[in-house]
C-alpha positions in Angstrom: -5.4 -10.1 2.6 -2.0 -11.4 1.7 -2.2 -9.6 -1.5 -3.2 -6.5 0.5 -0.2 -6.3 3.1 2.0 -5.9 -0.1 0.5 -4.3 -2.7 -2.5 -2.0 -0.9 -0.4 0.9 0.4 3.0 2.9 -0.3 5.1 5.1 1.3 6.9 7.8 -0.6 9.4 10.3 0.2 8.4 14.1 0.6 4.8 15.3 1.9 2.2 17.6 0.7 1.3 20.7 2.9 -1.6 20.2 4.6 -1.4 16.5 5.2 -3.0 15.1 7.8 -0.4 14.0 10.0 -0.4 10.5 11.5 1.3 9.8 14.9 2.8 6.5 15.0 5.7 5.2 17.1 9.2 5.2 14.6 9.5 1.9 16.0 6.8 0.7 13.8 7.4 2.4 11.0 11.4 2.2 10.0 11.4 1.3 6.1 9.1 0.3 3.4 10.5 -3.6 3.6 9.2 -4.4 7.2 6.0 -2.2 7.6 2.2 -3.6 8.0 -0.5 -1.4 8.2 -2.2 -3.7 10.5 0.1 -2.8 13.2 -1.4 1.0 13.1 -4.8 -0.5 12.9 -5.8 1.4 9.3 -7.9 0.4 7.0 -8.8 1.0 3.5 -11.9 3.2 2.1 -14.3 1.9 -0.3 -13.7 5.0 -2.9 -10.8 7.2 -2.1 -7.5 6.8 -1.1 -6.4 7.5 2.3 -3.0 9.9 3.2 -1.1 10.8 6.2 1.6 12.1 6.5 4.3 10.0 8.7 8.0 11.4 10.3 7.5 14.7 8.8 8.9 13.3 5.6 7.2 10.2 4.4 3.5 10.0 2.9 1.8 7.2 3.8 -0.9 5.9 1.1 -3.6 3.3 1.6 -5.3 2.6 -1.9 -9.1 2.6 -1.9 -10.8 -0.8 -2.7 -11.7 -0.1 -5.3 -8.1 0.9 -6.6 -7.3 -2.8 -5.1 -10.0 -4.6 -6.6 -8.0 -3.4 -10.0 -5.0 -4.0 -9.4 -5.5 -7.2 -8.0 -7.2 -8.3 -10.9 -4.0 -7.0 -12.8 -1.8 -9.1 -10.8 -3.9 -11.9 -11.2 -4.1 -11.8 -15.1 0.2 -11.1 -14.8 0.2 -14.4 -12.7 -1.7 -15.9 -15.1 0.6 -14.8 -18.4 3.5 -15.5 -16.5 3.0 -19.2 -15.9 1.6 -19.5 -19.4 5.2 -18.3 -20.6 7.1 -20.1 -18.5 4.9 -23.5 -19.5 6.1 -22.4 -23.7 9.7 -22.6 -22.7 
């Protein structure tokens, strides 16, 4: 779950037409840094990745679980090589 608060979603600047638009107090969402999508009660589907549109100008992209099954297993292998490394020097 830890792994998922940073690394399962992103915002990006600029939306597609036809976004769903998600209404969410600007309170909650102010930057990238401090957001959690636990506090707009989201959640991730299985297959496909999940966008809204946030502010008129910010896209808002949960990553499927399957997308985070990969790239947790990515950061996991990076983790892994990293220490190794370090442990050479």
């Amino acid at each position: 779950m830890t792994w998922w608060l940073q690394y399962g979603w992103q915002i990006v600047d600029g939306v597609k037409e036809g976004t769903e638009r998600l209404v969410v107090d600007e309170a909650v969402i102010t930057s990238r840094e401090n957001f959690n999508p636990l506090q707009i009660n989201v959640a991730p589907r299985e297959d496909n990745h999940s966008v809204w549109s946030i502010h008129g100008n910010q896209t808002l992209i949960l990553f499927s679980l399957s997308r985070c099954e990969t790239l947790y297993q990515r950061y996991l292998v990076n983790q892994s090589a990293a220490r190794v490394k370090n442990l050479r020097k």
